[in-house]
N, CA and C atoms as an extended XYZ file, in Angstrom:
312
Properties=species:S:1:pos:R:3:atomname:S:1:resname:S:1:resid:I:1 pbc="F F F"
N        -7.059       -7.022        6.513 N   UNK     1
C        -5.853       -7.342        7.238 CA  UNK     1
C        -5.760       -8.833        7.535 C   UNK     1
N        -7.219       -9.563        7.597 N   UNK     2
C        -6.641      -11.184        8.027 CA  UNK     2
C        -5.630      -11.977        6.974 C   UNK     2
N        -6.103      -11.692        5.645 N   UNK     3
C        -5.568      -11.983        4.450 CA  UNK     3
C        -3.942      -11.775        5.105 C   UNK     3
N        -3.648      -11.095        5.273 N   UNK     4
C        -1.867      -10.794        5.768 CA  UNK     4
C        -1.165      -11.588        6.499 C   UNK     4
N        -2.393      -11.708        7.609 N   UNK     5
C        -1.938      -12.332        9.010 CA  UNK     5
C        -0.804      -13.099        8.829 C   UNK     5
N        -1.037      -14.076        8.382 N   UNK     6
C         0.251      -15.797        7.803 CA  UNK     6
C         0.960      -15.276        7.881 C   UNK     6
N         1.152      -13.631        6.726 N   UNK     7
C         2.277      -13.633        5.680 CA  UNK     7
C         3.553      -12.417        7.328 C   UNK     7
N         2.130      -11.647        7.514 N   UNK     8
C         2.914      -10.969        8.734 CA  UNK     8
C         3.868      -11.325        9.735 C   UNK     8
N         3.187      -12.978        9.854 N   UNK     9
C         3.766      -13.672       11.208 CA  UNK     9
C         4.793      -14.274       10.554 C   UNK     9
N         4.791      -14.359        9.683 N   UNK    10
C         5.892      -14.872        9.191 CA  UNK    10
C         7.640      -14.130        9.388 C   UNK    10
N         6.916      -12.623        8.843 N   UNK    11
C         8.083      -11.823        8.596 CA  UNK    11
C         8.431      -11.199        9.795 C   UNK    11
N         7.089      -11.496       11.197 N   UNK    12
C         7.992      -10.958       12.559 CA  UNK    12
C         8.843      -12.057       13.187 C   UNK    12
N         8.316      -13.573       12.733 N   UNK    13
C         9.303      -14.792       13.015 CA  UNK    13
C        10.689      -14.025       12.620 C   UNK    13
N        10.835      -13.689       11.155 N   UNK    14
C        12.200      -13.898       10.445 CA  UNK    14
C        12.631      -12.324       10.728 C   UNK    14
N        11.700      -11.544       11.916 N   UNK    15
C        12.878      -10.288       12.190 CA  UNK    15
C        13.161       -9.038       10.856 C   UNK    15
N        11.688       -9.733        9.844 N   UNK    16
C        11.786       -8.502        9.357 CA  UNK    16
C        11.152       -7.252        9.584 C   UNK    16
N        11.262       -5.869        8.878 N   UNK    17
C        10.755       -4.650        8.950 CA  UNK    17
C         9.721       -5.105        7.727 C   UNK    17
N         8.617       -4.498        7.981 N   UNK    18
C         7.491       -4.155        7.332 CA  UNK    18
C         6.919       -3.109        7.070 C   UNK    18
N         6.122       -2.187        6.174 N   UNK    19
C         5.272       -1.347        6.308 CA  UNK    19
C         3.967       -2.058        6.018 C   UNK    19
N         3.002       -1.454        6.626 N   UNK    20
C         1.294       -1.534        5.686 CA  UNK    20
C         0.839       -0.007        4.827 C   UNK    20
N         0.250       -0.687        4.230 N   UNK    21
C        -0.200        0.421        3.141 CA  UNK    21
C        -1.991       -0.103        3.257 C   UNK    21
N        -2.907        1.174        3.589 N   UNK    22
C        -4.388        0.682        3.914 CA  UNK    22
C        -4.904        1.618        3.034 C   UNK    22
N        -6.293        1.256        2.347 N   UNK    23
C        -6.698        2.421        1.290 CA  UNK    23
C        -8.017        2.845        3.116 C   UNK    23
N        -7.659        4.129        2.938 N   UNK    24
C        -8.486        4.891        4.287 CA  UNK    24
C        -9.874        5.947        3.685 C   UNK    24
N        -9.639        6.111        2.458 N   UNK    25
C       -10.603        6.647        1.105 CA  UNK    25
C       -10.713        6.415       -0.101 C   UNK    25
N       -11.882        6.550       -0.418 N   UNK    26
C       -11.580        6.486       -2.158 CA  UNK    26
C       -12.692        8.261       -2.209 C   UNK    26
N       -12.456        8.660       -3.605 N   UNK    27
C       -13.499        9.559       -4.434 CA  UNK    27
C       -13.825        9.032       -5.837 C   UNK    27
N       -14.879        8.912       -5.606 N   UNK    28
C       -15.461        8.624       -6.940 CA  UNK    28
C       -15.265        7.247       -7.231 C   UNK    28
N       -15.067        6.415       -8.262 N   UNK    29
C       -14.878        5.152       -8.543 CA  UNK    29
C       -13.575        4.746       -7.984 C   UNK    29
N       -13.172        3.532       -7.451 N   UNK    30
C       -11.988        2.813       -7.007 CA  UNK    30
C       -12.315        1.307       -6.930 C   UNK    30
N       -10.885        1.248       -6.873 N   UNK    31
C       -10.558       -0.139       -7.269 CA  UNK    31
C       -10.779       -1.425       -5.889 C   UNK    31
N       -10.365       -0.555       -4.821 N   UNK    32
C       -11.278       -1.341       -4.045 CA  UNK    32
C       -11.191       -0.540       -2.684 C   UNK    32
N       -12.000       -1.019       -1.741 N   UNK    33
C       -12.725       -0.482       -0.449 CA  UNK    33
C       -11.703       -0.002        0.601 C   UNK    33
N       -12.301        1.427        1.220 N   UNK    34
C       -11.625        1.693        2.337 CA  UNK    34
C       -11.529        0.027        3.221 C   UNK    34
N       -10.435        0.392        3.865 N   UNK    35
C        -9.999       -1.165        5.063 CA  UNK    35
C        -9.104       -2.121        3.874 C   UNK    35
N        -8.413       -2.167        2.931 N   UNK    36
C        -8.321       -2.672        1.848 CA  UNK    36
C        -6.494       -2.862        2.010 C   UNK    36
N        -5.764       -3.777        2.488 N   UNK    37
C        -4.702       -3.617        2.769 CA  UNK    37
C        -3.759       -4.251        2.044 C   UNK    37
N        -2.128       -4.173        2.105 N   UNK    38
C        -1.121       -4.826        1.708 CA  UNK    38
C        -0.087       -4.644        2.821 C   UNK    38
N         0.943       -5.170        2.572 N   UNK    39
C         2.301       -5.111        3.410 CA  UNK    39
C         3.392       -5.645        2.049 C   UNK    39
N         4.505       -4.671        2.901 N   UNK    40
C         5.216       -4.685        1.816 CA  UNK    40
C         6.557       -4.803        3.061 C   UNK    40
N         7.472       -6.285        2.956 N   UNK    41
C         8.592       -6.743        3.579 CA  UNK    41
C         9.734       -5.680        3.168 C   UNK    41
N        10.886       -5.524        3.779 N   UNK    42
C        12.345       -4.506        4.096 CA  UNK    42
C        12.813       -4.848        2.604 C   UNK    42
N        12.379       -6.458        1.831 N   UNK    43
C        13.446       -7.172        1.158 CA  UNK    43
C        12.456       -7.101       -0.570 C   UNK    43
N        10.967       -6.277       -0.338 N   UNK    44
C        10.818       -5.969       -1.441 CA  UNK    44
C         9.285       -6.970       -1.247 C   UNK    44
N         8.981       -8.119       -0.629 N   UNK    45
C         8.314       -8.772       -0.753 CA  UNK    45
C         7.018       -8.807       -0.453 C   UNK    45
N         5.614       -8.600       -1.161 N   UNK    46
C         4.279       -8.263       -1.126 CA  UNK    46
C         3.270       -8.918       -0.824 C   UNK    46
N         2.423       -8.379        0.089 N   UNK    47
C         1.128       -9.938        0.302 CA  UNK    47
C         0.144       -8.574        0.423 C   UNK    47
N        -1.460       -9.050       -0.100 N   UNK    48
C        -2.212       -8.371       -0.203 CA  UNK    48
C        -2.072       -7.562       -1.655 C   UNK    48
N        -3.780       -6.562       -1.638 N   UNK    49
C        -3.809       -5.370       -2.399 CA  UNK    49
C        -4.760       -4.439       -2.335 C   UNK    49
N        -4.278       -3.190       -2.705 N   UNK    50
C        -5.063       -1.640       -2.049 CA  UNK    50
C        -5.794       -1.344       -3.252 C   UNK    50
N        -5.519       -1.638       -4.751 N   UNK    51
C        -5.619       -1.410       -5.821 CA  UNK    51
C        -6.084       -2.647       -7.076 C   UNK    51
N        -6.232       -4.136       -6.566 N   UNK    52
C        -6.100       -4.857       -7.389 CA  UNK    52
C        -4.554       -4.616       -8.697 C   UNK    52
N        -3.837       -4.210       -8.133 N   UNK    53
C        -2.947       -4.231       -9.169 CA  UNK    53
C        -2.583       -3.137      -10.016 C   UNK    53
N        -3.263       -1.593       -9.983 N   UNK    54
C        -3.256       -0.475      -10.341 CA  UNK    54
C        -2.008        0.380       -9.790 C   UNK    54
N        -1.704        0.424       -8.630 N   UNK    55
C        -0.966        1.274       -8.054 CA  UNK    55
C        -0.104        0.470       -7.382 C   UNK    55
N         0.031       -0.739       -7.070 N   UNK    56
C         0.655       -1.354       -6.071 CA  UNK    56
C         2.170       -1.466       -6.137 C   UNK    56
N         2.818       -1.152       -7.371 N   UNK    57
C         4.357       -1.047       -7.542 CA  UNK    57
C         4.279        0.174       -7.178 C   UNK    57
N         3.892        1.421       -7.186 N   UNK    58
C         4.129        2.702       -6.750 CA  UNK    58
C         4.282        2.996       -5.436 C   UNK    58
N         3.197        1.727       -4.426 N   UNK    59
C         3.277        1.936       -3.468 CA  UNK    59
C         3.968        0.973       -2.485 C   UNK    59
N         4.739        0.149       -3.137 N   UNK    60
C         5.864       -0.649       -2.873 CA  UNK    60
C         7.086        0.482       -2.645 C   UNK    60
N         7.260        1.459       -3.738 N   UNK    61
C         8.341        2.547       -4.003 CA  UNK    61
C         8.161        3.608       -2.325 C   UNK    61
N         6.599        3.741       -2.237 N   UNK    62
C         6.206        4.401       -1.023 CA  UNK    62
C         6.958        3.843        0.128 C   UNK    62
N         7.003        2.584        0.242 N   UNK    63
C         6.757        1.754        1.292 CA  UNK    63
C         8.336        1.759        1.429 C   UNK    63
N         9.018        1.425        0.791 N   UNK    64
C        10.356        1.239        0.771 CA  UNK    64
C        11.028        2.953        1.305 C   UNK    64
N        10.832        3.810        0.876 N   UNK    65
C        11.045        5.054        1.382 CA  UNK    65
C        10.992        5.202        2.456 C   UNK    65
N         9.607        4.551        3.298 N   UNK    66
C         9.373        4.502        4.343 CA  UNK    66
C        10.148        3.943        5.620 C   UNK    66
N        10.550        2.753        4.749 N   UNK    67
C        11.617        2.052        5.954 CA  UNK    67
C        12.606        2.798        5.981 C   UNK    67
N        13.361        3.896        4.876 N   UNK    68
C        14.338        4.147        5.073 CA  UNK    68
C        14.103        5.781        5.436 C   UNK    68
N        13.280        6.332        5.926 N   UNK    69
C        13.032        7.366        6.842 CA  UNK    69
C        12.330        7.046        8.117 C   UNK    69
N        11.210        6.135        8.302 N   UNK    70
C        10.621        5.899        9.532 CA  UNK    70
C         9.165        7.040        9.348 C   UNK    70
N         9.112        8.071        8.257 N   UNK    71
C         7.791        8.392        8.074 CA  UNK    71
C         6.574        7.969        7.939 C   UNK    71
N         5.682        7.966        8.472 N   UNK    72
C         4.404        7.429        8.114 CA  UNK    72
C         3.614        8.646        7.038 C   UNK    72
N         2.787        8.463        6.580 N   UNK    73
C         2.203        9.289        5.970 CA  UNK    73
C         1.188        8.710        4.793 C   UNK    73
N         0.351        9.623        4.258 N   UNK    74
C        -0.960        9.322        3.533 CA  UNK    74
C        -0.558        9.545        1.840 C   UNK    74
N        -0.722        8.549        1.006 N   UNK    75
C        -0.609        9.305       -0.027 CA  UNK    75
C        -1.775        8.883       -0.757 C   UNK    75
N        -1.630        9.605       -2.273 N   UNK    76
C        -3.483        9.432       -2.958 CA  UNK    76
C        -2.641        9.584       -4.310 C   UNK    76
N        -3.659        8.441       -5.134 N   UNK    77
C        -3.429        8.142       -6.532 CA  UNK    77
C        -4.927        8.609       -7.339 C   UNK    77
N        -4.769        8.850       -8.373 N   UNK    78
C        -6.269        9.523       -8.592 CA  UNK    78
C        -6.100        9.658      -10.620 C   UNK    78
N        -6.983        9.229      -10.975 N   UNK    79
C        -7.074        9.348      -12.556 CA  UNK    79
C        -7.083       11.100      -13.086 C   UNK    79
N        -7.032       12.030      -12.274 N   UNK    80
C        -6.635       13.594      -12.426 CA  UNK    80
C        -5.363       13.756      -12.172 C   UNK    80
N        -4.656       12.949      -11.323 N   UNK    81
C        -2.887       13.409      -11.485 CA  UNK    81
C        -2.466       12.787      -12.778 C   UNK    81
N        -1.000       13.544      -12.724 N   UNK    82
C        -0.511       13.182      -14.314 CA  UNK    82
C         0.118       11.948      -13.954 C   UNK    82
N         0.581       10.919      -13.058 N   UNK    83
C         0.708        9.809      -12.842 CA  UNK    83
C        -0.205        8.971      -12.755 C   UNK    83
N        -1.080        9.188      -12.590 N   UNK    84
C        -2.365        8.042      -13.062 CA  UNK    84
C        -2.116        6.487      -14.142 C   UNK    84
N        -2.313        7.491      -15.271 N   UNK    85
C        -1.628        6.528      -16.090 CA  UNK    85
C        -0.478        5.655      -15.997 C   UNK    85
N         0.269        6.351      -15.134 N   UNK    86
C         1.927        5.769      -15.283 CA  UNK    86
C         1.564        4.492      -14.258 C   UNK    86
N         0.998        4.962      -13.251 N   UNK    87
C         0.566        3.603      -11.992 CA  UNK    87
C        -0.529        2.920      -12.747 C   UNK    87
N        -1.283        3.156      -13.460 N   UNK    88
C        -2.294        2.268      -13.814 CA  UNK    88
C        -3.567        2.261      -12.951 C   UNK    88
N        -3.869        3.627      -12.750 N   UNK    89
C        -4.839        4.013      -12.213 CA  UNK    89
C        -5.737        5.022      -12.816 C   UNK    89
N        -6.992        3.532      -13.514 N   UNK    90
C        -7.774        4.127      -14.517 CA  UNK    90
C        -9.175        4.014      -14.411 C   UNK    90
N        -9.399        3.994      -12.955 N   UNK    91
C       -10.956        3.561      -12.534 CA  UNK    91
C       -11.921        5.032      -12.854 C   UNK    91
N       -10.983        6.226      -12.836 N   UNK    92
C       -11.807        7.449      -12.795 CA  UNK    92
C       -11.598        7.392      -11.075 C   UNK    92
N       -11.121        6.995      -10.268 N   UNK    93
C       -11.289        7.982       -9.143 CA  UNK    93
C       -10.416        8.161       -8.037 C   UNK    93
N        -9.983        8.339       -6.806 N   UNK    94
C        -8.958        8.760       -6.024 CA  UNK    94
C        -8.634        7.635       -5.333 C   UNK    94
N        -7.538        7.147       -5.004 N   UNK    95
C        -7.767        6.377       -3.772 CA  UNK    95
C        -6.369        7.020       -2.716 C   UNK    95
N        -6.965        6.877       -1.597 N   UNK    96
C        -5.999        7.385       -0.050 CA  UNK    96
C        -5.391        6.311        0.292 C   UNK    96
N        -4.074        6.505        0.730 N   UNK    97
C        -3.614        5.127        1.379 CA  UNK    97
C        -3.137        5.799        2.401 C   UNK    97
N        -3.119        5.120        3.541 N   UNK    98
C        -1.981        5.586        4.663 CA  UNK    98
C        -0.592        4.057        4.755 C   UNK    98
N        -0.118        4.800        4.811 N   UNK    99
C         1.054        3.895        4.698 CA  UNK    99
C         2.071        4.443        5.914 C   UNK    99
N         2.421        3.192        7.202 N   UNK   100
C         3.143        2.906        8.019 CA  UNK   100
C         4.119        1.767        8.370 C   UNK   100
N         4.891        1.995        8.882 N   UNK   101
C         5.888        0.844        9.264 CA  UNK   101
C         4.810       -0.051       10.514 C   UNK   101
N         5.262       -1.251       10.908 N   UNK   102
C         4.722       -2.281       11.340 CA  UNK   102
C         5.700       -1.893       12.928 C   UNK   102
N         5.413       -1.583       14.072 N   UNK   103
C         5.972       -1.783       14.908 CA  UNK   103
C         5.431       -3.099       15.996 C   UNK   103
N         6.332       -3.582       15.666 N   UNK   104
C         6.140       -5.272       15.827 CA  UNK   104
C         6.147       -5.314       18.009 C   UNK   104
């Protein structure tokens, strides 16, 4: 999360909505470590990564959903779903994200 910080303060200066997206598990091989974060701005705009680059447009798509319901919720990418491939998630193993809006 420090990695963000700048980019966070930035976007509560300019009054935007945010979500975070945190990897909270992995199974088996992953791309990188529980505590492993991003934020994703109202306007599309990204700092951080949960995935090195594997899943992180998918969970931009998450994130954006999010602002426009106010749900929080967990989702998991994993080289056994049939989207794997499509996100680019080819480590062989699961990863958990929880993904929430930023209440500033």
């Amino acid at each position: 999360m420090r990695e963000l910080m700048k980019d966070l303060d930035r976007w509560r200066r300019q009054g935007k909505r945010i979500v975070v997206a945190r990897v909270v598990d992995i199974e088996g091989s992953g791309p990188r470590e529980p505590g492993a974060a991003m934020a994703v701005s109202e306007d599309g705009e990204v700092v951080g990564s949960v995935s090195g680059g594997c899943v992180e447009s998918a969970v931009v798509s998450e994130a954006l959903e999010i602002l426009a319901n106010g749900e929080r919720h967990v989702v998991s990418f994993g080289y056994s779903d049939d989207d794997a491939f499509a996100v680019g998630l080819t480590c062989g193993g699961t990863v958990h994200l929880f993904l929430e809006p930023l209440d500033w």
